[in-house]
Each structure stands twice: as C-alpha cells, then as structure tokens.
MDTraj code that builds the backbone (N, CA, C; nanometers):
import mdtraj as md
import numpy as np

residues = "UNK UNK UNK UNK UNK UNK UNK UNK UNK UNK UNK UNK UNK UNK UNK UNK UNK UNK UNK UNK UNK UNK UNK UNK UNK UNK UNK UNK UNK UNK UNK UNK UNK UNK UNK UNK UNK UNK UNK UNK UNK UNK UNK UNK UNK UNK UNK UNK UNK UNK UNK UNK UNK UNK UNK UNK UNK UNK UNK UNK UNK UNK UNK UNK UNK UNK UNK UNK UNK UNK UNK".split()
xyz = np.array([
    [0.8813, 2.9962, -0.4614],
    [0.7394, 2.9757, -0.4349],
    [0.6930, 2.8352, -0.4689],
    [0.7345, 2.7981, -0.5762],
    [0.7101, 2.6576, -0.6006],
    [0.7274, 2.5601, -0.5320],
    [0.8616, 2.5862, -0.4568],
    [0.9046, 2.4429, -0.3781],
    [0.8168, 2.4833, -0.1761],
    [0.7810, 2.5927, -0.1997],
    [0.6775, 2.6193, -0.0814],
    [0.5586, 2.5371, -0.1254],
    [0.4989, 2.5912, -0.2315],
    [0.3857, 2.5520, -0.2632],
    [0.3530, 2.3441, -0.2080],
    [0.4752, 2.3240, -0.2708],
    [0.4897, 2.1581, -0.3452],
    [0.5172, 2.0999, -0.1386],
    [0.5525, 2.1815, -0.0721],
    [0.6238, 2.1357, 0.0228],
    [0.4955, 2.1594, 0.1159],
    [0.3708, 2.2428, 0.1295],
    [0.2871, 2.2612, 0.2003],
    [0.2078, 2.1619, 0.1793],
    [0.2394, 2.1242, 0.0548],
    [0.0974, 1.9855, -0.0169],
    [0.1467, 1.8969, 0.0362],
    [0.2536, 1.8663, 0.0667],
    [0.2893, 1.7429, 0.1412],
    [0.3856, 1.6778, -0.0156],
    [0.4094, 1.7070, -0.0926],
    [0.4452, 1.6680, -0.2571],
    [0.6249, 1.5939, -0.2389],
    [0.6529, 1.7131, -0.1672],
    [0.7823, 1.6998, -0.1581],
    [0.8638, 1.7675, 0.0221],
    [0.9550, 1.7332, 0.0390],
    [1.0392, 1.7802, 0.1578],
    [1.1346, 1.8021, 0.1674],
    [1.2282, 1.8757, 0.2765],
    [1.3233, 1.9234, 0.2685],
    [1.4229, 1.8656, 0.3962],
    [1.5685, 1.8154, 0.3111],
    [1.5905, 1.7512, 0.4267],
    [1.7166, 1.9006, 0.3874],
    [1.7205, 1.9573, 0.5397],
    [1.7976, 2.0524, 0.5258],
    [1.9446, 2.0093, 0.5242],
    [2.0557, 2.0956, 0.4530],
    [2.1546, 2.1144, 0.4004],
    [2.1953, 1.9803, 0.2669],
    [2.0732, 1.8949, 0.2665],
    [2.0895, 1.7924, 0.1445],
    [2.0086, 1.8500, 0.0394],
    [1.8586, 1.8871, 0.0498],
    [1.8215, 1.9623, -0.0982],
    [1.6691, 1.8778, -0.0554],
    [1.6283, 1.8963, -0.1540],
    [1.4539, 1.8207, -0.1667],
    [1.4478, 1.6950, -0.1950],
    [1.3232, 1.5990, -0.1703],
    [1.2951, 1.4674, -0.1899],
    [1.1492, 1.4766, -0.1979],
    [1.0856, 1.3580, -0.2732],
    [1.0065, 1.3661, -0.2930],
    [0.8935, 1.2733, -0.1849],
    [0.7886, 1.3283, -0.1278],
    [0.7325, 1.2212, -0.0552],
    [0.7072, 1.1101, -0.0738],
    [0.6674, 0.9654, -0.0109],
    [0.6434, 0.8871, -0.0969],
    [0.4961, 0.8325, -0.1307],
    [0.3657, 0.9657, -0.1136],
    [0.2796, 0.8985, -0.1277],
    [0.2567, 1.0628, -0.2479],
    [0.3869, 1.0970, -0.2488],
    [0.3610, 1.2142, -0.3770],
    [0.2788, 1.1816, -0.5000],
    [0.3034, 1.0997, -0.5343],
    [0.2015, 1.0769, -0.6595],
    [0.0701, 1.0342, -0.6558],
    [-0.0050, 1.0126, -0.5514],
    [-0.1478, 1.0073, -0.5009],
    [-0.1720, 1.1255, -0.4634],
    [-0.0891, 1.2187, -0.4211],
    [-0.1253, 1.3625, -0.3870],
    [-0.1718, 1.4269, -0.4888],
    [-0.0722, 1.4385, -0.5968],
    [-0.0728, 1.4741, -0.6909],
    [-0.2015, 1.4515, -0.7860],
    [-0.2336, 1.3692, -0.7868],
    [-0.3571, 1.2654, -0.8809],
    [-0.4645, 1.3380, -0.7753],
    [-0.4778, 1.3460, -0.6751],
    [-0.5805, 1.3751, -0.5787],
    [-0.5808, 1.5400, -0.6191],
    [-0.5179, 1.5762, -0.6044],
    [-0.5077, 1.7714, -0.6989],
    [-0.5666, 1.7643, -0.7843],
    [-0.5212, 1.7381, -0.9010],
    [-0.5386, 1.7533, -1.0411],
    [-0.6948, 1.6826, -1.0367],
    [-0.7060, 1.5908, -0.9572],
    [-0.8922, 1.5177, -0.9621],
    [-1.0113, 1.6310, -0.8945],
    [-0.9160, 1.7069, -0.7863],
    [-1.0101, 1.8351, -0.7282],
    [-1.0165, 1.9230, -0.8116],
    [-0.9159, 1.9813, -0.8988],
    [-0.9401, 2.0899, -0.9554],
    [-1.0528, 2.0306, -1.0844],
    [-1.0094, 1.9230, -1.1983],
    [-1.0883, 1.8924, -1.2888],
    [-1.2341, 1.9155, -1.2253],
    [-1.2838, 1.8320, -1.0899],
    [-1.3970, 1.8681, -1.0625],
    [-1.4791, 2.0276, -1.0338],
    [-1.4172, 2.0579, -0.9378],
    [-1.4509, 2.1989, -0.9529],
    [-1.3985, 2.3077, -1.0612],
    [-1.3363, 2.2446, -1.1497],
    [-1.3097, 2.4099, -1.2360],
    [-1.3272, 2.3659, -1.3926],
    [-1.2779, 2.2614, -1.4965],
    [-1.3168, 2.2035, -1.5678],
    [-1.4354, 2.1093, -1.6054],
    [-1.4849, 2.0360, -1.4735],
    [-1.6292, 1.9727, -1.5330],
    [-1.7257, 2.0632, -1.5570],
    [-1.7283, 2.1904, -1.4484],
    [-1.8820, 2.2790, -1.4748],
    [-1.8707, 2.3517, -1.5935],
    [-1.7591, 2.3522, -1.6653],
    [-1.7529, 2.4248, -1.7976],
    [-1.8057, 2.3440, -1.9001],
    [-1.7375, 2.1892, -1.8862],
    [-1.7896, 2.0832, -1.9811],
    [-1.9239, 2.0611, -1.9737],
    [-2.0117, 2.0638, -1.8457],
    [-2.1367, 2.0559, -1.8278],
    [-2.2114, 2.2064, -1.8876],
    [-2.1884, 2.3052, -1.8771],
    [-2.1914, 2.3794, -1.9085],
    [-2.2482, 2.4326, -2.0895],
    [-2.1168, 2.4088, -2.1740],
    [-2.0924, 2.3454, -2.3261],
    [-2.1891, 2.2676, -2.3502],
    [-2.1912, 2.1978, -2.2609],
    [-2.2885, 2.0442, -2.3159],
    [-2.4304, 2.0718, -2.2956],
    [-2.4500, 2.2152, -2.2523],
    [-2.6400, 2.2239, -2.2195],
    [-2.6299, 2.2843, -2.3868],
    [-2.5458, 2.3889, -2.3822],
    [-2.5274, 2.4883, -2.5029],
    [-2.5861, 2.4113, -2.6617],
    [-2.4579, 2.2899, -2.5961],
    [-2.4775, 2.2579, -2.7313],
    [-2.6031, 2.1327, -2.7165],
    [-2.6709, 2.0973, -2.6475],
    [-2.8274, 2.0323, -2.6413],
    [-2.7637, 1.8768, -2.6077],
    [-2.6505, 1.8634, -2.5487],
    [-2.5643, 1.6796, -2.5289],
    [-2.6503, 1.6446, -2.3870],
    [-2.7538, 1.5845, -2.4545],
    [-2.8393, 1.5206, -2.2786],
    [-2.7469, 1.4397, -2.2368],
    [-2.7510, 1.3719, -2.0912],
    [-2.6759, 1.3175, -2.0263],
    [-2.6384, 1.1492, -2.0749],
    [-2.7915, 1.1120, -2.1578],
    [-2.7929, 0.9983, -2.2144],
    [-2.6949, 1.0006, -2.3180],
    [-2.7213, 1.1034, -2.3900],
    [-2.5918, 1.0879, -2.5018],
    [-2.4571, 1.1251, -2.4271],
    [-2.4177, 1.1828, -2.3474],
    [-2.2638, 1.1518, -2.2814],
    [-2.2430, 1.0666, -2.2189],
    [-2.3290, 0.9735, -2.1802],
    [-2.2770, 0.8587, -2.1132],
    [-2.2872, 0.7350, -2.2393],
    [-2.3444, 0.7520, -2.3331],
    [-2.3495, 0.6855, -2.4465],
    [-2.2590, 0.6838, -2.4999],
    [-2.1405, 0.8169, -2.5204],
    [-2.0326, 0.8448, -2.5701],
    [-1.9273, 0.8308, -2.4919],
    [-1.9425, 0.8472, -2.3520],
    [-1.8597, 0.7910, -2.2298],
    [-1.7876, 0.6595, -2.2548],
    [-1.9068, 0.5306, -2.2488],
    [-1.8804, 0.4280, -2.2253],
    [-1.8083, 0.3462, -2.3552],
    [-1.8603, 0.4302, -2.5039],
    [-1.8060, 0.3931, -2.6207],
    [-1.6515, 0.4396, -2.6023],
    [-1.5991, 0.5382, -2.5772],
    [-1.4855, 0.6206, -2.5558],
    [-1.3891, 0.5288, -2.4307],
    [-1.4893, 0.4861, -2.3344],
    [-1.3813, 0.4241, -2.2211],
    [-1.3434, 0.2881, -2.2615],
    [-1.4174, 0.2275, -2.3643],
    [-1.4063, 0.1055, -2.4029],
    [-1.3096, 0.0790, -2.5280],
    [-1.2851, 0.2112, -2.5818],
    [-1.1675, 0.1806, -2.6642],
    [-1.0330, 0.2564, -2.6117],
    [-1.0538, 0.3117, -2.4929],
    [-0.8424, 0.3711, -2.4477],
    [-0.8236, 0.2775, -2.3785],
])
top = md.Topology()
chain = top.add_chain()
for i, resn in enumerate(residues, 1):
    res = top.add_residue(resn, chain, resSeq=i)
    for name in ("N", "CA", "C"):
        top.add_atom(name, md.element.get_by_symbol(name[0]), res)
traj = md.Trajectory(xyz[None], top)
C-alpha cells in the first residue's frame, strides 16, 4: 500500500523488473503534503488552543517573529 500510495503522489516510480526510484521533483512533493496537511489539520487546532488559552494574534505574531529570528 505504501509504495501505491507514494507512487500515485507522483513521490516515487516504478521502473518495472528494476524496483523503485524516486522522482525528481519528490522532495517538493513531499514538502507540498506535509504543508497541506499542517494547514488543514494542525493549524485549526493551534488556532483553536490559542483562543482557549486567550493568545491574541498580536501576541503570536509577537512570539512568531521573536522565535523566527532566533532558528
């Protein structure tokens, strides 16, 4: 199932009777996944948390830009 999965995304291919390879724009695919799901399934939780706990938008982008400025 996996190598279906990976092979419908475009991730990887099959050159028959040699085995799998990887595409070569696989790792933008990949990054492009993992950026759809964070948006739809992890940010509305973080947004979410953050009403709970009273984090206005001013203070996450306050903490954003302190945070992006030191990784």
């Amino acid at each position: 199932r996996s190598y279906e999965k990976l092979t419908s995304e475009g991730i990887i291919y099959n050159k028959r009777g040699i085995g799998y390879f990887t595409s070569a724009d696989a790792k933008e695919k990949v990054l492009e996944a993992q950026k759809e799901q964070f948006l739809k399934e992890e940010l509305p939780v973080m947004i979410k948390r953050m009403k709970l706990l009273g984090i206005s938008e001013e203070d996450f982008l306050k903490s954003f830009h302190q945070t992006h400025a030191t990784v």
